[in-house]
Backbone of each chain as nested JSON, in Angstrom:
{
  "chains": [
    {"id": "A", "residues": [
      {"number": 1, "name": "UNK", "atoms": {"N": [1.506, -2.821, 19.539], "CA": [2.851, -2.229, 19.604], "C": [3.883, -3.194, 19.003]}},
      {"number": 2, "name": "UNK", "atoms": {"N": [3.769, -4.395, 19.309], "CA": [4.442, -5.183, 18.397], "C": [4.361, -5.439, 16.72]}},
      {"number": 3, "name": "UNK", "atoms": {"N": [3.204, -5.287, 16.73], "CA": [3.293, -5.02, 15.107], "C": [3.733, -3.795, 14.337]}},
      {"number": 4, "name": "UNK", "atoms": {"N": [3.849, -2.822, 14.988], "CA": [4.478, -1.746, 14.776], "C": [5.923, -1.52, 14.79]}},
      {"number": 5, "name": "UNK", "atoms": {"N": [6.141, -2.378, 15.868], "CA": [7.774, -2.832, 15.722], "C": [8.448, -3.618, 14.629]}},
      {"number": 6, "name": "UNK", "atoms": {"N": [7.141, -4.668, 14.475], "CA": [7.689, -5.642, 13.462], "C": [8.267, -4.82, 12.08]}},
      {"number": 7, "name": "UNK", "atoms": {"N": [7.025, -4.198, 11.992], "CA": [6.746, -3.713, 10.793], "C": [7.082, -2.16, 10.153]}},
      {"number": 8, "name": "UNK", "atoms": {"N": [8.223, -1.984, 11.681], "CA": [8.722, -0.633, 11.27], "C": [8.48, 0.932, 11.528]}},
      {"number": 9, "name": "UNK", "atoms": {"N": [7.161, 0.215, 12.339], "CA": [6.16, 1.403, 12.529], "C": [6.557, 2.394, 13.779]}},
      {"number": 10, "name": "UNK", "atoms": {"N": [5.964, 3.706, 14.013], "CA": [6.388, 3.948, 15.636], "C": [5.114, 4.082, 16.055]}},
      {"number": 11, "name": "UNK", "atoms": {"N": [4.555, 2.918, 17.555], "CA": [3.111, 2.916, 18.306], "C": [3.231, 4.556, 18.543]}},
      {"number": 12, "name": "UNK", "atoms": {"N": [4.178, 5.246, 19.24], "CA": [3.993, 6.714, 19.643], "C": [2.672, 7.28, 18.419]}},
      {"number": 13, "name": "UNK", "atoms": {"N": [3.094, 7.023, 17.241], "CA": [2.372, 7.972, 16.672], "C": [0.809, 7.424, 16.407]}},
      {"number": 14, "name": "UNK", "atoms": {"N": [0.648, 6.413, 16.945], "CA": [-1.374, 6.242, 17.557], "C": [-1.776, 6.873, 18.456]}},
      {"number": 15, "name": "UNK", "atoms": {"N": [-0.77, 7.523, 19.005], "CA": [-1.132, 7.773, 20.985], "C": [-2.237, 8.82, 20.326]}},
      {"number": 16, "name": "UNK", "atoms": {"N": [-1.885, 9.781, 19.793], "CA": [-3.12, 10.902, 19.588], "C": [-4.565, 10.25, 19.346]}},
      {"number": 17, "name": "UNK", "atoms": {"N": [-4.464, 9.612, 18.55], "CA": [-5.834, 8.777, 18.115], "C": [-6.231, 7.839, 19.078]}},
      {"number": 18, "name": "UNK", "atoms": {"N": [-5.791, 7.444, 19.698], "CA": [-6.047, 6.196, 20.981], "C": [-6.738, 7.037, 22.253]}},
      {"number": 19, "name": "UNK", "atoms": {"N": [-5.981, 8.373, 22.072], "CA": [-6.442, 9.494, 23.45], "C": [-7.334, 10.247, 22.617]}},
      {"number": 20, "name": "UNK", "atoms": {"N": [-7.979, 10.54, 21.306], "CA": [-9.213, 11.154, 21.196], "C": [-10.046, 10.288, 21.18]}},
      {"number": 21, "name": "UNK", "atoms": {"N": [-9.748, 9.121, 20.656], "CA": [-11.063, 7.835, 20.662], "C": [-11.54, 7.541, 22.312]}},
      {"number": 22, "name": "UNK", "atoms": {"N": [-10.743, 7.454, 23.275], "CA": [-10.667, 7.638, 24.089], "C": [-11.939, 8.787, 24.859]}},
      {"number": 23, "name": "UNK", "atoms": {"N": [-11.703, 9.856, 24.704], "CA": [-11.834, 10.666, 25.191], "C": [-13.155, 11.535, 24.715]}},
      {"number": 24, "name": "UNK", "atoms": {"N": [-13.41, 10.933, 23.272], "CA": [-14.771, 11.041, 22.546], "C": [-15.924, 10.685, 22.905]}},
      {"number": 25, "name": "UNK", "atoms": {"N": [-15.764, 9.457, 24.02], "CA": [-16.849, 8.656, 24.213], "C": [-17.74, 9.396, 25.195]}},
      {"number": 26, "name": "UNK", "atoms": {"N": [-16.463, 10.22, 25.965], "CA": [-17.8, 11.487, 26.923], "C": [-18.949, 11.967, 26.493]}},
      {"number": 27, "name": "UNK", "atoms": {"N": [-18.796, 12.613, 24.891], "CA": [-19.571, 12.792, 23.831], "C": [-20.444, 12.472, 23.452]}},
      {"number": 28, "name": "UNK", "atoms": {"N": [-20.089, 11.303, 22.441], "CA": [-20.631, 10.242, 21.968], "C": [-20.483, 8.791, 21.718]}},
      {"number": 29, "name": "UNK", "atoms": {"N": [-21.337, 8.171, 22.094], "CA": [-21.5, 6.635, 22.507], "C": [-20.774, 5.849, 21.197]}},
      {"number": 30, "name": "UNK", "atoms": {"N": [-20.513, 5.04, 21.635], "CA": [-19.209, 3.548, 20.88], "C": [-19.846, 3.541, 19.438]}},
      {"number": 31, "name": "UNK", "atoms": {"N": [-21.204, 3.227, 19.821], "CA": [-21.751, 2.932, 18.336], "C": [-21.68, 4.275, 17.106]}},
      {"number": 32, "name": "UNK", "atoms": {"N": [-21.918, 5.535, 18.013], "CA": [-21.841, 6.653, 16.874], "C": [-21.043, 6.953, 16.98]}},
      {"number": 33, "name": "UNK", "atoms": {"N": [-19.7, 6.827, 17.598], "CA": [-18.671, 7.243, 17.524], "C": [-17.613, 6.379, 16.407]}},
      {"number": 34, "name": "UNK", "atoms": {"N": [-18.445, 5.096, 16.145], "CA": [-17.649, 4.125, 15.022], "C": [-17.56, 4.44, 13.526]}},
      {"number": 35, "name": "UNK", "atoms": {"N": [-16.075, 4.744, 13.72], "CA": [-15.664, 4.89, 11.596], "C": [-15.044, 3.304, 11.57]}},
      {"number": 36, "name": "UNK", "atoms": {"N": [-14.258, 3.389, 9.966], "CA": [-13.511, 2.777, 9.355], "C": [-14.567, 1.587, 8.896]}},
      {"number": 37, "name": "UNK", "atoms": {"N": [-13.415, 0.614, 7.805], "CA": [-14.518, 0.198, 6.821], "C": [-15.448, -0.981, 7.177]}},
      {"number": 38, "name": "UNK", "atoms": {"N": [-15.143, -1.356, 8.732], "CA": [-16.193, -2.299, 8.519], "C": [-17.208, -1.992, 8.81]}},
      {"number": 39, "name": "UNK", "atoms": {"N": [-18.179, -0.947, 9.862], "CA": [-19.39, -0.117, 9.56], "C": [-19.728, 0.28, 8.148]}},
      {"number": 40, "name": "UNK", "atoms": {"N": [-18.801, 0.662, 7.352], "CA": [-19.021, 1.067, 5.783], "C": [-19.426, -0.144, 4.847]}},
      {"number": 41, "name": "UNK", "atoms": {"N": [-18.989, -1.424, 5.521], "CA": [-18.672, -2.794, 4.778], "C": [-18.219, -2.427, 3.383]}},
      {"number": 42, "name": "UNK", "atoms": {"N": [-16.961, -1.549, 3.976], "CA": [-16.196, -1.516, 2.869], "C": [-15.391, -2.742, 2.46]}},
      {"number": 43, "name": "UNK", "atoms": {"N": [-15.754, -3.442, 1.686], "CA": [-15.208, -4.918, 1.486], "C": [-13.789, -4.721, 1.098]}},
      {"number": 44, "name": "UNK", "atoms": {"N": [-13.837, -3.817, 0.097], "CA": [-12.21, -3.387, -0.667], "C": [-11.406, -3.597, 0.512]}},
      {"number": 45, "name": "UNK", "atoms": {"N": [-11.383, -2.3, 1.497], "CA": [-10.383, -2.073, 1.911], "C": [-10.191, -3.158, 2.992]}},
      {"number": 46, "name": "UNK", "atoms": {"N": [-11.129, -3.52, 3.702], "CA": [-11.181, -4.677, 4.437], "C": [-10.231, -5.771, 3.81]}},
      {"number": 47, "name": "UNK", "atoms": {"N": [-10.584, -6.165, 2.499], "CA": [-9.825, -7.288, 1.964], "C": [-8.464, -6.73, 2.087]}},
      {"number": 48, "name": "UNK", "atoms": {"N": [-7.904, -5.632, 1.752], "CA": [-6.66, -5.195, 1.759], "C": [-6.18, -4.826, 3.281]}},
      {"number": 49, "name": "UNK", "atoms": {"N": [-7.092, -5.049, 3.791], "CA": [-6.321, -5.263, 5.21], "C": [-5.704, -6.018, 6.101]}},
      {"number": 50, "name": "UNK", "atoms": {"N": [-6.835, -7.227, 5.666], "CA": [-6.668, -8.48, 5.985], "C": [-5.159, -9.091, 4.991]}},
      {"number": 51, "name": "UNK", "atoms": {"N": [-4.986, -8.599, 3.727], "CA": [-3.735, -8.877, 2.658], "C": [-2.769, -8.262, 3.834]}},
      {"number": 52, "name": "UNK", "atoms": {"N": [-2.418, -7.303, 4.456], "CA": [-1.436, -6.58, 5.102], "C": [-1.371, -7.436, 6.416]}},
      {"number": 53, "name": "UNK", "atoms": {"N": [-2.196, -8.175, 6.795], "CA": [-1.946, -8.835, 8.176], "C": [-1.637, -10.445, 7.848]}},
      {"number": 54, "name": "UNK", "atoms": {"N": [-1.464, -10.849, 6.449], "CA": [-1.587, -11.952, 6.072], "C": [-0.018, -12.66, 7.025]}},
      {"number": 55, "name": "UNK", "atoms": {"N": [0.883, -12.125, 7.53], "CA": [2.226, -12.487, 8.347], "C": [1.761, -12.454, 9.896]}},
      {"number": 56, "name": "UNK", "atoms": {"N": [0.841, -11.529, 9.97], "CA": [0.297, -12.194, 11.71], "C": [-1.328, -12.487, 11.711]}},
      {"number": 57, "name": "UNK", "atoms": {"N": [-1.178, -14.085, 11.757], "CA": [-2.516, -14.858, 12.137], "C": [-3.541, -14.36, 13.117]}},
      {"number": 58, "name": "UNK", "atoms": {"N": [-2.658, -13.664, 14.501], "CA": [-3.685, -13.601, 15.671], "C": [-4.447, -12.465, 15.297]}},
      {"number": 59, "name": "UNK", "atoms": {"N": [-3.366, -11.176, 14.847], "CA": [-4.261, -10.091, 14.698], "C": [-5.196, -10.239, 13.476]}},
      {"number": 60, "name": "UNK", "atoms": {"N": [-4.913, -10.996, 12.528], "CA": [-5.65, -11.128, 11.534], "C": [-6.897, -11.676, 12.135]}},
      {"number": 61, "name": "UNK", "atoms": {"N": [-7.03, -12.668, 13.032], "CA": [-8.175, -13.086, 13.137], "C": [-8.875, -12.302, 14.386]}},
      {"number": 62, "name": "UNK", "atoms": {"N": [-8.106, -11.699, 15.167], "CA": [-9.211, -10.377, 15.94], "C": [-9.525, -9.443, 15.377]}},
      {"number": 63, "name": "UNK", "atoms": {"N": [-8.592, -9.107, 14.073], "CA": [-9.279, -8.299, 13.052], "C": [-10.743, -9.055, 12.099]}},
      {"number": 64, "name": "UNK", "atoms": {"N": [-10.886, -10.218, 11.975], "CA": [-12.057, -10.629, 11.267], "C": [-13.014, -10.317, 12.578]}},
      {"number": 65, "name": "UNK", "atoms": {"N": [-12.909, -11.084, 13.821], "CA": [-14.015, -10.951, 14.728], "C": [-14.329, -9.904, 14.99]}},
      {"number": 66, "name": "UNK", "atoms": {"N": [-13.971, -8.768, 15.018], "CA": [-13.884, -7.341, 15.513], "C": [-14.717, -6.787, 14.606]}},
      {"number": 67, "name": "UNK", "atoms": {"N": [-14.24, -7.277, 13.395], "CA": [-15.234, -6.144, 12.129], "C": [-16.518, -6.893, 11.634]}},
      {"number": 68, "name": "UNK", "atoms": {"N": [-16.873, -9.049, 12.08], "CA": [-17.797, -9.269, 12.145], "C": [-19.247, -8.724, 13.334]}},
      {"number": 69, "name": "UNK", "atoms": {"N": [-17.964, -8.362, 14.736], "CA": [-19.283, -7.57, 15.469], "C": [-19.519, -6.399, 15.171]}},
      {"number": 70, "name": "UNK", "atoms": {"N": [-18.675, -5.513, 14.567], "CA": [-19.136, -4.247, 14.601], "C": [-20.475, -4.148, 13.321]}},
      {"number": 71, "name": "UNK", "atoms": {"N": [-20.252, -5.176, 11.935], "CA": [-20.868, -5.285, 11.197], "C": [-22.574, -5.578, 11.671]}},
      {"number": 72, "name": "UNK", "atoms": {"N": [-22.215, -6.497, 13.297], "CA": [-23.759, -6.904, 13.323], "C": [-24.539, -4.992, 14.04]}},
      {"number": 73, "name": "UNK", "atoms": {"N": [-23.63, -4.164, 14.173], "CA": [-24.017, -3.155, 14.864], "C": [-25.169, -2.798, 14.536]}},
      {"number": 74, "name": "UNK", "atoms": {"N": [-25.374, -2.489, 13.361], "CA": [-27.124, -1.806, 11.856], "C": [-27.561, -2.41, 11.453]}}
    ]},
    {"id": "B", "residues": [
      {"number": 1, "name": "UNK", "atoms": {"N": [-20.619, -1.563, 25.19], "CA": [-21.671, -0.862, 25.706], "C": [-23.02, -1.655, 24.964]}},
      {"number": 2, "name": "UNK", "atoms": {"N": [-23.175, -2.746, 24.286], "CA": [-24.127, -3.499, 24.397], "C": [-23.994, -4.223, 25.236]}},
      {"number": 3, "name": "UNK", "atoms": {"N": [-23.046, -4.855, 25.743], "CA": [-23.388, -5.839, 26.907], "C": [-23.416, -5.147, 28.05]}},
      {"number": 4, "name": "UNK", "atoms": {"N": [-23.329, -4.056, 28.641], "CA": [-23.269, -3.053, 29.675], "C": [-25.295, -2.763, 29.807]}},
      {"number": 5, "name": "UNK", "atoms": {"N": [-25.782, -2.73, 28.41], "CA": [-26.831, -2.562, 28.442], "C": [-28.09, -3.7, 28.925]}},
      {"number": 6, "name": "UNK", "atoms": {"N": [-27.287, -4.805, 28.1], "CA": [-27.805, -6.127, 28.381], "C": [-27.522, -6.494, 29.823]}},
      {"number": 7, "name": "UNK", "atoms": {"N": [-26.671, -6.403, 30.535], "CA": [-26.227, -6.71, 31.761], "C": [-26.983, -5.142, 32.7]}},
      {"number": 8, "name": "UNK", "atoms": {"N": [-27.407, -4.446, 32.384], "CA": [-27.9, -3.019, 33.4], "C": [-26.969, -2.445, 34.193]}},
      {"number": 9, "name": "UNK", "atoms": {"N": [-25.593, -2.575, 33.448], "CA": [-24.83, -1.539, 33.656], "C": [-24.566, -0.276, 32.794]}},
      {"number": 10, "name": "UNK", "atoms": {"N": [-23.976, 0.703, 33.744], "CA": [-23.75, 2.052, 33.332], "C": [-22.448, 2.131, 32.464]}},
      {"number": 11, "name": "UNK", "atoms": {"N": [-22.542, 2.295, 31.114], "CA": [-21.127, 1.806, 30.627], "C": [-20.248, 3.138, 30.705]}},
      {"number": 12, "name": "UNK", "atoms": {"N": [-20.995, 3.964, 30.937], "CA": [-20.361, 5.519, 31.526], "C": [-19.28, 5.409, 32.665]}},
      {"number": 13, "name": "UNK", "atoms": {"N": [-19.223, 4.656, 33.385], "CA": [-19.156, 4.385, 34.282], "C": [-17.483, 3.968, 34.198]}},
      {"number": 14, "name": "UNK", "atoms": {"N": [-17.213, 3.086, 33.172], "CA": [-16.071, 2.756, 32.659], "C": [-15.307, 3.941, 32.132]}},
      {"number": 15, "name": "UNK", "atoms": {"N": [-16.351, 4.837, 31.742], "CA": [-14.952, 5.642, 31.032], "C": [-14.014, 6.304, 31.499]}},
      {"number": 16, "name": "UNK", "atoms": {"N": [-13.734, 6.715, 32.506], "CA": [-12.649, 6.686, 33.32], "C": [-11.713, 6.235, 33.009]}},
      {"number": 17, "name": "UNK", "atoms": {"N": [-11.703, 4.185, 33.342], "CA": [-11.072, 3.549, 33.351], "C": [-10.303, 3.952, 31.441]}},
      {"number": 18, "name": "UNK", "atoms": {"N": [-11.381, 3.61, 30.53], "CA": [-10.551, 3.864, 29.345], "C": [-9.693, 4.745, 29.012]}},
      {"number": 19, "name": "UNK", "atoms": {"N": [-10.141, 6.045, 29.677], "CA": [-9.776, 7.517, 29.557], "C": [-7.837, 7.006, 30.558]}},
      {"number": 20, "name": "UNK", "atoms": {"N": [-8.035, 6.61, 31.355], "CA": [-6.819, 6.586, 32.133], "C": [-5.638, 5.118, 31.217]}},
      {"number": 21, "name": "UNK", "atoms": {"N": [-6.395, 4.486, 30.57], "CA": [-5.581, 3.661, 29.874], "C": [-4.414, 3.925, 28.977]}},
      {"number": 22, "name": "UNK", "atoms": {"N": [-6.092, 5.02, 27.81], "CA": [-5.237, 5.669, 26.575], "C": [-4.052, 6.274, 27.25]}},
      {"number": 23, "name": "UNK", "atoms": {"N": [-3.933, 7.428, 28.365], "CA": [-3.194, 8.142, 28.576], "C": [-2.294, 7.598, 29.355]}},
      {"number": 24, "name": "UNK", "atoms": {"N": [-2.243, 6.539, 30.095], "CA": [-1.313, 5.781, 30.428], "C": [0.103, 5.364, 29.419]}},
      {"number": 25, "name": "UNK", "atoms": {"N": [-0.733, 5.284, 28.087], "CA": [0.416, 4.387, 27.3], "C": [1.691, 5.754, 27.256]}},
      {"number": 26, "name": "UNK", "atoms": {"N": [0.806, 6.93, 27.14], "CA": [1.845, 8.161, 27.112], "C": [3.187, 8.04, 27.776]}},
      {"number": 27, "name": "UNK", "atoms": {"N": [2.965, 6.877, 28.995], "CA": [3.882, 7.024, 29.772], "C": [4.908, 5.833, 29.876]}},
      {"number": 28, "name": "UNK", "atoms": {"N": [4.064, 4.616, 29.82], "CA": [4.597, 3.191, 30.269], "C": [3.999, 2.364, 29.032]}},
      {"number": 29, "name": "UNK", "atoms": {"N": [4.925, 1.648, 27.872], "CA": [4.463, 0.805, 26.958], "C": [3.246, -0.405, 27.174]}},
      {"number": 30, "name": "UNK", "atoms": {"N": [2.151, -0.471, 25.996], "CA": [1.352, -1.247, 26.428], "C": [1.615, -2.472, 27.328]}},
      {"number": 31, "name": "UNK", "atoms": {"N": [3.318, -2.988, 26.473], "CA": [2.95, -4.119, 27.322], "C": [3.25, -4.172, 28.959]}},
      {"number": 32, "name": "UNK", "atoms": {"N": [4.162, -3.216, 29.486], "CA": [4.35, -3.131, 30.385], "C": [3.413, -2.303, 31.419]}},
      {"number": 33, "name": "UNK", "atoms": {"N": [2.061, -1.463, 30.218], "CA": [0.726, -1.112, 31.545], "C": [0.094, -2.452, 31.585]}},
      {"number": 34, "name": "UNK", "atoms": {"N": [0.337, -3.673, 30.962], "CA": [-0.801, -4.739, 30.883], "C": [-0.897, -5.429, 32.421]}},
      {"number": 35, "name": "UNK", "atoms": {"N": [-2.276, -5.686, 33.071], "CA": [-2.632, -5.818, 33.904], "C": [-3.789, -6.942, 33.691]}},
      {"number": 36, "name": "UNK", "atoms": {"N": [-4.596, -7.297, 34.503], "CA": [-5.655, -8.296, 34.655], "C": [-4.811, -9.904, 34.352]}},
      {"number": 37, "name": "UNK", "atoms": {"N": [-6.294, -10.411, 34.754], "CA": [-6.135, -12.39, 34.678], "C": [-4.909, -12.676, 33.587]}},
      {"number": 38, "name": "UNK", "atoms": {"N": [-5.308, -12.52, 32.675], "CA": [-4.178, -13.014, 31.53], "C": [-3.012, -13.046, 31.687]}},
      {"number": 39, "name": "UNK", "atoms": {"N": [-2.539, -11.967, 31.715], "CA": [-1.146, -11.559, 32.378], "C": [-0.536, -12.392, 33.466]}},
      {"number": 40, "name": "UNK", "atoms": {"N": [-1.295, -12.081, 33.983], "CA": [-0.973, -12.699, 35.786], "C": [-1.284, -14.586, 35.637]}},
      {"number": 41, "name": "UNK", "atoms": {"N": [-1.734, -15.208, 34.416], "CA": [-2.301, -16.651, 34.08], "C": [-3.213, -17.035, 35.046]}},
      {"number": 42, "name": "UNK", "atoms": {"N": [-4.265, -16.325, 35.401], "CA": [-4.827, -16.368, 36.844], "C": [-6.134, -17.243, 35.98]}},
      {"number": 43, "name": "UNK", "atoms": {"N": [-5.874, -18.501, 35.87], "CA": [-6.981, -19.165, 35.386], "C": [-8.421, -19.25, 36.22]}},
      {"number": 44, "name": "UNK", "atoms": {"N": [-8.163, -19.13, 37.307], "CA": [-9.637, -19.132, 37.956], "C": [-10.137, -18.238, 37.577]}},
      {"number": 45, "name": "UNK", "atoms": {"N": [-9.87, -17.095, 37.592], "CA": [-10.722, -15.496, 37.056], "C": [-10.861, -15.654, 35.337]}},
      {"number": 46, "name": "UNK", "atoms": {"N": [-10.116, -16.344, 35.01], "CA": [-10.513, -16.34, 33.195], "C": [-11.401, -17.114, 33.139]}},
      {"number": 47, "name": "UNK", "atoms": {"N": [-11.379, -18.237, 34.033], "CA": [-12.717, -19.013, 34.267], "C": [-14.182, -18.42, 34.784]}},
      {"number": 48, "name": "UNK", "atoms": {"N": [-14.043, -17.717, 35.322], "CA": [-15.007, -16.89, 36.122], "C": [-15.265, -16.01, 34.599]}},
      {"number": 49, "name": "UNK", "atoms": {"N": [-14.471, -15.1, 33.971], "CA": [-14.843, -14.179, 33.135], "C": [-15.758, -15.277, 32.201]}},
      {"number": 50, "name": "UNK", "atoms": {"N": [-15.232, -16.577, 31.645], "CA": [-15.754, -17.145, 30.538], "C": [-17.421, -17.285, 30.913]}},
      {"number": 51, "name": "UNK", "atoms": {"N": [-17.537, -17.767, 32.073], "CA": [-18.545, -18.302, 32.93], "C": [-19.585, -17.262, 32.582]}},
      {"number": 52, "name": "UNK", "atoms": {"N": [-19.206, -15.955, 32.995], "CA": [-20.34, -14.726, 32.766], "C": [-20.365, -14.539, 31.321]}},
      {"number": 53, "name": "UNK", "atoms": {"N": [-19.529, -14.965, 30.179], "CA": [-19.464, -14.41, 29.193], "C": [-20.617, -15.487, 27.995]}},
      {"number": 54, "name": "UNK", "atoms": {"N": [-21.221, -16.395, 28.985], "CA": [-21.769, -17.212, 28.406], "C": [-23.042, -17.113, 27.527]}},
      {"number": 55, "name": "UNK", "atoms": {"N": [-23.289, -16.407, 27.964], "CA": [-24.539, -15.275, 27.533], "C": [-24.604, -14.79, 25.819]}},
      {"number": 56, "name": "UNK", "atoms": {"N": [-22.774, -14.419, 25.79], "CA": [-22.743, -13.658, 24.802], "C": [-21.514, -14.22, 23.802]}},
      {"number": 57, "name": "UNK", "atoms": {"N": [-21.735, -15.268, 23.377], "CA": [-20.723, -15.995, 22.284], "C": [-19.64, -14.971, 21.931]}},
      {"number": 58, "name": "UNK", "atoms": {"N": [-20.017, -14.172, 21.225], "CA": [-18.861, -13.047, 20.54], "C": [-18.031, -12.641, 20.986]}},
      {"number": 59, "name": "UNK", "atoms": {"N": [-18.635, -11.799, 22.051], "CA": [-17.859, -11.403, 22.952], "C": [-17.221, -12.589, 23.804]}},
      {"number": 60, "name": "UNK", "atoms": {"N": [-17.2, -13.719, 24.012], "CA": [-16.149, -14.898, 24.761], "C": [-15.268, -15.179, 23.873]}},
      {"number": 61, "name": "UNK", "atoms": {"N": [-15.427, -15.291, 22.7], "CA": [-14.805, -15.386, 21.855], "C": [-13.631, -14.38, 21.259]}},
      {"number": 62, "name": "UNK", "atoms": {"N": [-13.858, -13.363, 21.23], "CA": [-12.671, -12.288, 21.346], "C": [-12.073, -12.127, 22.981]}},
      {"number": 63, "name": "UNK", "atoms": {"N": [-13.172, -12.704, 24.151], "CA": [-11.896, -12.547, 25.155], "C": [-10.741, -13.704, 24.93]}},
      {"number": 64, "name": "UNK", "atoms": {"N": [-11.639, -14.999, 24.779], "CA": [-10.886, -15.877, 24.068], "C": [-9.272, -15.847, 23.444]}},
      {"number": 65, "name": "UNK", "atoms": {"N": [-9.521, -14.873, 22.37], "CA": [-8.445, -14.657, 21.733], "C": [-7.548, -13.602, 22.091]}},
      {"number": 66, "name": "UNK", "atoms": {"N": [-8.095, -12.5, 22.897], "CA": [-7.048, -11.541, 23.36], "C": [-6.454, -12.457, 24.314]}},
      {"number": 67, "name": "UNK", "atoms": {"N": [-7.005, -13.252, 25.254], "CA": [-6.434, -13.577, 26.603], "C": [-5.296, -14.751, 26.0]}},
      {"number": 68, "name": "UNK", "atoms": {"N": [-5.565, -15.433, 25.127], "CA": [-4.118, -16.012, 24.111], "C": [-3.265, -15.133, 23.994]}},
      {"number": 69, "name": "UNK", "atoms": {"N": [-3.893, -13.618, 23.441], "CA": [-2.647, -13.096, 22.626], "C": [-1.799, -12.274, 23.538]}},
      {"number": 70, "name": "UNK", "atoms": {"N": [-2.622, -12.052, 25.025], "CA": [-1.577, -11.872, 25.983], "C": [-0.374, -12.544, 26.761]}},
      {"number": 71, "name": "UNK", "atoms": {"N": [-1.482, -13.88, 26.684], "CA": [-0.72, -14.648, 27.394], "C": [0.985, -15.082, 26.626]}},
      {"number": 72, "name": "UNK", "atoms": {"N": [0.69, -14.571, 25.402], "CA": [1.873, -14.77, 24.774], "C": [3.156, -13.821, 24.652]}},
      {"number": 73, "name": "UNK", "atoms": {"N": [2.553, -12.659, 25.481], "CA": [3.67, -11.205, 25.781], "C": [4.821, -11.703, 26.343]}},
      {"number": 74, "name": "UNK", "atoms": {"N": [4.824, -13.276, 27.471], "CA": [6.169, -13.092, 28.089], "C": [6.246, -14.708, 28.001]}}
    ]}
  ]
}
């Protein structure tokens, strides 16, 4: 939420996605329920993500650890 | 829900708890639903969490860094 502030953003508009991710897992389990690019090891966009967080260190680096575990997932 | 597995817990079990989080924020901003050790600087219990988390590098390591990046909310 703070980076959203920083950066202009409004957190309100994750709430939908935070409450289906959420709410998916009744469904289906963490692992098959995982998108975005680091399951894909989409390197591109990854790199360009990490470029967009290059002004905050912390999230940048729970963003590397986050997408190194999900990577060890397959 | 790998370490839920590794540990012989029901990670089902949690979803509740997640399910009531997401929909929490609907109401009261993250930082002000934030709750647990961190928050509260309750070093004995972050000690206790690290203690069990020994098992599993990665995962200590991202509590590691969230429990910084809370501790830095106030």
């Amino acid at each position: 939420a703070d980076y959203c502030l920083k950066e202009g953003l409004d957190f309100k508009q994750l709430l939908p996605l935070i409450q289906e991710t959420a709410s998916g897992l009744y469904k289906i389990s963490p692992r098959d329920a995982q998108t975005g690019p680091a399951i894909r090891h989409d390197s591109e966009t990854i790199h360009k993500h990490l470029e967009l967080l290059k002004a905050h260190p912390q999230l940048k680096n729970l963003y590397i650890l986050i997408t190194e575990s999900i990577q060890q997932l397959k």
